[in-house]
TIMAR-756892 format. One line per 10 residues: number of its first residue (from 1); their letters; for each residue x, y, z of N, C-alpha, C. Coordinates in steps of 0.2 Angstrom, whole numbers, plus 5000, padded with zeros to 4 digits. Example, Ala and Ser with C-alpha at 12.3 -4.5 7.8 and 13.67 -1.06 7.14 Angstrom:
2
1 = AS = 5066/4972/5039/5062/4978/5039/5066/4984/5039  5064/4989/5035/5068/4995/5036/5064/5000/5039
! end
This chain:
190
1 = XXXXXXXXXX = 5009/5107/5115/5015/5109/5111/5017/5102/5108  5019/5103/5102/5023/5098/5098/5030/5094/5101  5031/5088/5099/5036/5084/5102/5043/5088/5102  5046/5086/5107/5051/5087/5107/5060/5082/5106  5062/5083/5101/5066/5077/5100/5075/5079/5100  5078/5076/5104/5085/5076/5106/5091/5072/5102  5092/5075/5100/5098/5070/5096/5107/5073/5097  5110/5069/5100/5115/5072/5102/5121/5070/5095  5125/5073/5096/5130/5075/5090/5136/5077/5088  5141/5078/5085/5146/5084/5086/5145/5089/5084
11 = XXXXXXXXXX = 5146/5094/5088/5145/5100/5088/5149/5106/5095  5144/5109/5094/5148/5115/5099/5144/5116/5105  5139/5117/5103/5133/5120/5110/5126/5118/5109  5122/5120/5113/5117/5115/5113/5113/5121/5108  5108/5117/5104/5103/5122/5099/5098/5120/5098  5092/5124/5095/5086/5121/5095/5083/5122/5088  5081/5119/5085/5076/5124/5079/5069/5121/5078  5065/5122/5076/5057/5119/5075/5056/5119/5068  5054/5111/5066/5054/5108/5059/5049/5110/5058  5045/5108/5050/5039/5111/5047/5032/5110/5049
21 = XXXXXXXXXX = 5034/5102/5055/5027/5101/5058/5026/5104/5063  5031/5109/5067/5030/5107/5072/5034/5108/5079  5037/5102/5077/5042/5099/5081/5049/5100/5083  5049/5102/5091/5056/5104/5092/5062/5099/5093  5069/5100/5087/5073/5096/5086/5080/5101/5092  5083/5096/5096/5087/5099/5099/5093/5095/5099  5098/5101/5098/5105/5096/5096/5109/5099/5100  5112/5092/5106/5116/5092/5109/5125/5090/5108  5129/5092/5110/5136/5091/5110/5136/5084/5115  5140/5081/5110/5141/5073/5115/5144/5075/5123
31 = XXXXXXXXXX = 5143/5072/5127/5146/5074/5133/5141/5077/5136  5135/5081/5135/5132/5084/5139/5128/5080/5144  5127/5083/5151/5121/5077/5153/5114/5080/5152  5110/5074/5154/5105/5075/5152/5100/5080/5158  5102/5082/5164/5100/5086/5169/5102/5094/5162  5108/5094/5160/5110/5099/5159/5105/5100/5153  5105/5098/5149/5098/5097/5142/5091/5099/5143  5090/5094/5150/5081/5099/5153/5082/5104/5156  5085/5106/5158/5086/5114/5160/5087/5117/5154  5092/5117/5149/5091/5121/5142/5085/5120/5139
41 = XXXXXXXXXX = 5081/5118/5138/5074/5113/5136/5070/5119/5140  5070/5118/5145/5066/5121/5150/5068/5130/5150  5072/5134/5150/5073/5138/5150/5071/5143/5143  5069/5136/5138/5069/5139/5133/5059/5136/5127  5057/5136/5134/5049/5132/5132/5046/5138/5131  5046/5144/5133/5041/5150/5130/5043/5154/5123  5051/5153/5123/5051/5152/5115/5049/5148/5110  5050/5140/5113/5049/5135/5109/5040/5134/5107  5038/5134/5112/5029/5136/5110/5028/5141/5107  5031/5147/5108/5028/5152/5102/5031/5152/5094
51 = XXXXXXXXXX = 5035/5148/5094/5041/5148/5088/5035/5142/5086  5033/5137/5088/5029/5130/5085/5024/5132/5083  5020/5136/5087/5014/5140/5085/5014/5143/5078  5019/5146/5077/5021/5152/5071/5021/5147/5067  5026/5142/5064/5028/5137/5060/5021/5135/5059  5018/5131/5063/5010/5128/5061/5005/5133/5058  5006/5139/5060/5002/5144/5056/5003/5145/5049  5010/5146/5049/5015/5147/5044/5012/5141/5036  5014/5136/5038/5011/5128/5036/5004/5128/5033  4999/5132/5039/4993/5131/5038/4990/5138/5032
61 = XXXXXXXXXX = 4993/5141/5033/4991/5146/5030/4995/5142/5021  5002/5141/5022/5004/5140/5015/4998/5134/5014  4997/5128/5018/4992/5124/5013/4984/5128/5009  4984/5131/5013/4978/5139/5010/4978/5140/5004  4986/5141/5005/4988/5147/4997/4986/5141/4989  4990/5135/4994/4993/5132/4988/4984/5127/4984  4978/5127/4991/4973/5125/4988/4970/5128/4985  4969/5136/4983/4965/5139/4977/4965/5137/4971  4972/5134/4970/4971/5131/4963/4970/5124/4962  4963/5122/4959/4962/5117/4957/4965/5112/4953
71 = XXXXXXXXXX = 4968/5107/4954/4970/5102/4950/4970/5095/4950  4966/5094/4955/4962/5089/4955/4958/5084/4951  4958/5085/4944/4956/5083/4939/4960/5083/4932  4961/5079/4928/4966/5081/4923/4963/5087/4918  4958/5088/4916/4956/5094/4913/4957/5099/4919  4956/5101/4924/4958/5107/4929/4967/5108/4927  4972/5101/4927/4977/5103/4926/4981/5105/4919  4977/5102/4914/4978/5106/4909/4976/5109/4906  4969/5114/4908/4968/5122/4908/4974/5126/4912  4975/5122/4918/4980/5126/4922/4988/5126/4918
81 = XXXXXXXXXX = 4990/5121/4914/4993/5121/4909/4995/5124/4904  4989/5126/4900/4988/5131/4895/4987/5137/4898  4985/5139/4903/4986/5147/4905/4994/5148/4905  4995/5143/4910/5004/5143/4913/5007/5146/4907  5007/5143/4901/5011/5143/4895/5008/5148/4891  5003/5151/4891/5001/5156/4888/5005/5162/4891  5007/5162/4898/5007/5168/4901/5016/5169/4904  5018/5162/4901/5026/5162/4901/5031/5159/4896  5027/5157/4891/5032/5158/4885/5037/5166/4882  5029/5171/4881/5033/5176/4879/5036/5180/4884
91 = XXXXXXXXXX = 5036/5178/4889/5042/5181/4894/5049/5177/4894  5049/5171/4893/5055/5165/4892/5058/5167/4884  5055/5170/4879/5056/5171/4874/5060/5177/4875  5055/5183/4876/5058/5190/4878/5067/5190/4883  5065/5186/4888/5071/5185/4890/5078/5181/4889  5076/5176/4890/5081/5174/4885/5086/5176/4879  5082/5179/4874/5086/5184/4871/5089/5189/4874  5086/5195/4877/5091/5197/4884/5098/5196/4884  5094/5187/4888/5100/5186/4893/5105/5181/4885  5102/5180/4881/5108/5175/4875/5109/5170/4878
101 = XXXXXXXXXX = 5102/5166/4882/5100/5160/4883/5096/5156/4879  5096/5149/4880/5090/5144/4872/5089/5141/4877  5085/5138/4881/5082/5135/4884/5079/5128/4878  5079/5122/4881/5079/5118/4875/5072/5115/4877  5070/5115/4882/5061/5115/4882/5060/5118/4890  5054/5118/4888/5049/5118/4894/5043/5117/4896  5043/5114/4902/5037/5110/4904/5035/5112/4911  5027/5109/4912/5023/5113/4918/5021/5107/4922  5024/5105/4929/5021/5102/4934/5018/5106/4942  5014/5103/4942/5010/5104/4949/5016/5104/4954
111 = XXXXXXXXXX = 5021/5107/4954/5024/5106/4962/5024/5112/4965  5025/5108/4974/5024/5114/4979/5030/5114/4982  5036/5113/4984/5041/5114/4984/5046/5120/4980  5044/5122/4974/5049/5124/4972/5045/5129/4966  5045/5133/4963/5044/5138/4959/5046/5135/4951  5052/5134/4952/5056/5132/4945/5061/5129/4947  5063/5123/4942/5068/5121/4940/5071/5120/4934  5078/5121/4934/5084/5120/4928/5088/5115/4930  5089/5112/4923/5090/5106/4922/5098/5110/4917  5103/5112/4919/5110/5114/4916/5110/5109/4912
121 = XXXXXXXXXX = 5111/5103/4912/5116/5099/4908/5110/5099/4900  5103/5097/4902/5099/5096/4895/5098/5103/4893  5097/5107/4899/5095/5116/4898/5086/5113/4896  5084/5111/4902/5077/5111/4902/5075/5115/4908  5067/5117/4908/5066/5123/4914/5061/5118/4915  5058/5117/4920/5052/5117/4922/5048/5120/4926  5043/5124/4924/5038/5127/4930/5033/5124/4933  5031/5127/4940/5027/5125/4944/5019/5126/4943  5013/5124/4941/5010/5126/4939/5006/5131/4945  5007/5133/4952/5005/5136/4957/5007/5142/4955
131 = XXXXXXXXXX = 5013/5144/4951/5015/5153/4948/5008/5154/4946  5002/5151/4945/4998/5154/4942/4994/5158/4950  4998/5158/4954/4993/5160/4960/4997/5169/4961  5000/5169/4957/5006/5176/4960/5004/5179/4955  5006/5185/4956/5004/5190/4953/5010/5190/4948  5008/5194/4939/5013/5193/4934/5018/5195/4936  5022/5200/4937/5029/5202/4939/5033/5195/4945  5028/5194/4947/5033/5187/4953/5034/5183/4949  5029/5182/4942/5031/5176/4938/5035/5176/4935  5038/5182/4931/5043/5186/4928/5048/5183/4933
141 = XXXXXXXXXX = 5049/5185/4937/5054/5186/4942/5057/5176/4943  5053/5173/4943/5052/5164/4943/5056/5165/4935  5055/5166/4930/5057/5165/4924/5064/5167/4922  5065/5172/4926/5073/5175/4924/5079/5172/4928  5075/5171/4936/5078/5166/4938/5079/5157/4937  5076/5154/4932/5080/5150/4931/5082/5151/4923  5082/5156/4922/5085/5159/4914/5092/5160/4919  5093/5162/4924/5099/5164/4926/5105/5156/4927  5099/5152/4928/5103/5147/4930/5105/5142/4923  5104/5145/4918/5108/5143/4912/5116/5145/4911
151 = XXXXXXXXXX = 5115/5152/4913/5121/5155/4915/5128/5153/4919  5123/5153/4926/5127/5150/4931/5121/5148/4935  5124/5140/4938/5120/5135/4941/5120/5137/4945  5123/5138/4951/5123/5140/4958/5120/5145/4961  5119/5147/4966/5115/5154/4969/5123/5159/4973  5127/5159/4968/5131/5163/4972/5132/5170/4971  5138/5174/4969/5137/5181/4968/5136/5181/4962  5141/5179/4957/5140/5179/4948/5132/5178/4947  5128/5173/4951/5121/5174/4951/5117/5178/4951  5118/5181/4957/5116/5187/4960/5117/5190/4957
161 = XXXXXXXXXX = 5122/5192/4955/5123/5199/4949/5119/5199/4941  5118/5192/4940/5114/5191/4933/5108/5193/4935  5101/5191/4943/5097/5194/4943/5096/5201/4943  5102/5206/4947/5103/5212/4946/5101/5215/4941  5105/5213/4938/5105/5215/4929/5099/5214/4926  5095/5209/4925/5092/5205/4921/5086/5207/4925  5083/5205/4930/5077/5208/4934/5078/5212/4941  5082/5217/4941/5083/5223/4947/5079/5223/4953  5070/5218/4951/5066/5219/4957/5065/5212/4960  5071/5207/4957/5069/5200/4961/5071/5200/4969
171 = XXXXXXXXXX = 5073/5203/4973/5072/5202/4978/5064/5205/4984  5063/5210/4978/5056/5213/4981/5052/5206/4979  5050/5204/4971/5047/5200/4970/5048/5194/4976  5051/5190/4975/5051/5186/4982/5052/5186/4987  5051/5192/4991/5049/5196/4997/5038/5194/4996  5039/5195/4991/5030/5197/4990/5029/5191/4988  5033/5186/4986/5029/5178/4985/5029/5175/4990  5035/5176/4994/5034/5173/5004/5029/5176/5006  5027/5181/5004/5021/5185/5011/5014/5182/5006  5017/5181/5000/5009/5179/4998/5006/5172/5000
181 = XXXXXXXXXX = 5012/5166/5000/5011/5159/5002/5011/5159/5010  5014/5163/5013/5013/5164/5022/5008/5166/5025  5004/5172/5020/5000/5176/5025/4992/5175/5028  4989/5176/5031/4985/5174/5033/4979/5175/5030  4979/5181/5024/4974/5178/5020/4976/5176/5014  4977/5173/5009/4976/5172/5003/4975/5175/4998  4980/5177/4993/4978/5181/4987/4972/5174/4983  4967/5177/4982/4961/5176/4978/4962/5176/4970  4962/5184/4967/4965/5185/4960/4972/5183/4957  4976/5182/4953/4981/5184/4953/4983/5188/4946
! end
């Protein structure tokens, strides 16, 4: 099993979670003794192996997903480039009018982190060039969602309800892009 690390704090009660390597962080209330922490520790080790287990699978399978695409070479990333912007211009165009949004540029980075980013204040988008591993409709769904956040910056309700509106299957869609980056085999086509 992966390390176990204790950090005490303010708080209310003893908790546990397992970060993305691994490792079980566990957050004690100042005051507790440490007899009382290995017994929670210990009470709670057939969880905490199998929760670790998950997470490293989880991990291992997403570094899967995100290796099909080649970019390793500057030529790989600017064909991966030129498909990106072929295949979500005329959706950022389509939508946008839509929604009576103007996005003032857009640009495509390799990141694995995050789908898309909006930039409110310059009203720049940037996409991930791994959308190329999802199937169209998720990309869609990547696209409207940071069209939404020209509207409204935040992921609150007024959010929510512009996805509603604007793309009615974005929660199916990101349902099917977590199963696509977690699951044990890897979408191959997209």
């Amino acid at each position: 099993m992966s390390e176990i690390i204790v950090t005490y704090r303010r708080t209310r009660r003893l908790s546990m979670r397992i970060v993305k390597n691994g490792d079980v962080h566990v957050s004690v209330p100042f005051g507790i003794s440490k007899r009382e922490v290995e017994r929670f520790v210990e009470a709670h080790r057939d969880w905490m192996e199998k929760a670790s287990q998950r997470t490293l699978e989880h991990q291992n399978h997403r570094t899967l997903f995100y290796k099909q695409l080649p970019l390793g070479t500057r030529i790989e990333k600017q064909a991966a480039v030129l498909r990106l912007r072929t295949l979500i211009e005329p959706m950022v165009e389509q939508h946008s009018q839509a929604m009576g949004v103007c996005p003032q540029s857009i640009n495509f980075r390799a990141m694995i982190s995050r789908w898309g980013v909006c930039n409110v204040r310059n009203k720049s988008i940037c996409f991930s060039l791994y959308l190329l591993l999802l199937p169209e409709w998720c990309v869609e769904h990547v696209v409207v969602h940071e069209l939404c956040h020209l509207l409204e910056p935040s992921h609150n309700a007024r959010f929510h309800a512009l996805m509603d509106r604007f793309y009615p299957r974005w929660r199916e869609a990101r349902t099917t892009t977590r199963k696509l980056v977690y699951s044990k085999v890897p979408l191959c086509d997209s």
